[in-house]
C-alpha positions as CSV (number, residue, x, y, z in Angstrom):
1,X,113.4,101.8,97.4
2,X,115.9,104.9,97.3
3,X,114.4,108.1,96.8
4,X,116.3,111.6,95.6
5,X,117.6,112.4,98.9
6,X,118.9,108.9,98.9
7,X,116.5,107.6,101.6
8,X,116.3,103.8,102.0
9,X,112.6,102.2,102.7
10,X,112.6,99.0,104.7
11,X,109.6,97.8,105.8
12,X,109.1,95.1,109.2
13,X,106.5,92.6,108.6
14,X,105.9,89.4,110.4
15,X,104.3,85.6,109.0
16,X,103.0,83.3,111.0
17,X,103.6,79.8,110.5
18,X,102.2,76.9,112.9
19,X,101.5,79.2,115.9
20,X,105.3,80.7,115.5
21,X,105.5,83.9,114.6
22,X,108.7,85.2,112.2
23,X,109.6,89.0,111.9
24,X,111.3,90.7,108.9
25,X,112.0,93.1,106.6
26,X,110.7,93.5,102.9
27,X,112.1,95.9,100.4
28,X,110.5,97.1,97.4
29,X,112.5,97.5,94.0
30,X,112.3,97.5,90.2
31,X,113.1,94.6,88.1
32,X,115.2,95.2,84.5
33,X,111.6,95.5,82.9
34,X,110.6,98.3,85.5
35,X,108.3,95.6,87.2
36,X,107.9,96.1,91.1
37,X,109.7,93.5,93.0
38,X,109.0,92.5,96.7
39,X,111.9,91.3,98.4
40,X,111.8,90.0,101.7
41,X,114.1,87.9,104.4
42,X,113.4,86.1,108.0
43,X,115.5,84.6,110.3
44,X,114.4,81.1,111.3
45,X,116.5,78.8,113.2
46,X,119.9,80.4,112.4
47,X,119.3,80.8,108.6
48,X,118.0,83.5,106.5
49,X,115.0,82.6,104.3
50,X,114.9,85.3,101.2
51,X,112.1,85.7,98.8
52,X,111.1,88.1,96.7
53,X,107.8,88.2,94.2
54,X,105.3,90.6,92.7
55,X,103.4,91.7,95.8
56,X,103.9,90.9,99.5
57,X,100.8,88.3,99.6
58,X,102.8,86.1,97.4
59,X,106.1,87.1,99.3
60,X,104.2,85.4,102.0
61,X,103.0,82.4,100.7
62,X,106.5,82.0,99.4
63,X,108.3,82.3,102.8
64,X,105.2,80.7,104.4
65,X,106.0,77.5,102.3
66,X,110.3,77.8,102.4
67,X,109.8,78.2,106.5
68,X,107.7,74.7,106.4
69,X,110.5,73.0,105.0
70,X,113.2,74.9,106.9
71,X,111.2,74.4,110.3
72,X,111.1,70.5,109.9
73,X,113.7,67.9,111.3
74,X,116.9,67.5,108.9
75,X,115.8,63.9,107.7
76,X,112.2,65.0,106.2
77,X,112.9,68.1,105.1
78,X,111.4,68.2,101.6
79,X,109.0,70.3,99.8
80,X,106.5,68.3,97.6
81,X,104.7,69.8,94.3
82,X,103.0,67.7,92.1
83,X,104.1,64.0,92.1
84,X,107.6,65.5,93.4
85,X,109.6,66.2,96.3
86,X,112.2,68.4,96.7
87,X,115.0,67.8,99.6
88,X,117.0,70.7,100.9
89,X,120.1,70.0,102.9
């Protein structure tokens, strides 16, 4: 979030996931409706997980879940909801 002296607001936060902990940085914007927006990004494993949502508890549960799948060997990586499952690659 920019202010009028053209200040940018990061924020550090950290998730845990399976006794690992993850740092990293959220940043809070407006959507085109004038919404607030949380958007956030961690490093696990080489890649960049990126999220955003309404508030940073569901920024979390969203990163939570993306670093399950991320976090798992290559051949069972999949996220299941419902009767589905979702492979990443």
């Amino acid at each position: 979030m920019k202010n009028n002296l053209g200040v940018e607001i990061i924020e550090i936060f950290s998730v845990k996931v399976a006794n690992v902990r993850y740092n990293g940085t959220i940043k809070r914007q407006r959507d085109e409706n004038n919404n607030h927006v949380v958007i956030g990004n961690v490093k696990c494993n080489n890649e960049t997980v990126l999220a955003s949502a309404k508030d940073q508890w569901e920024l979390e549960k969203k990163i939570v879940e993306i670093i399950t799948v991320v976090d798992r060997p290559i051949m069972s990586r999949y996220l299941q909801i419902g009767d589905f499952r979702y492979y990443t690659n």
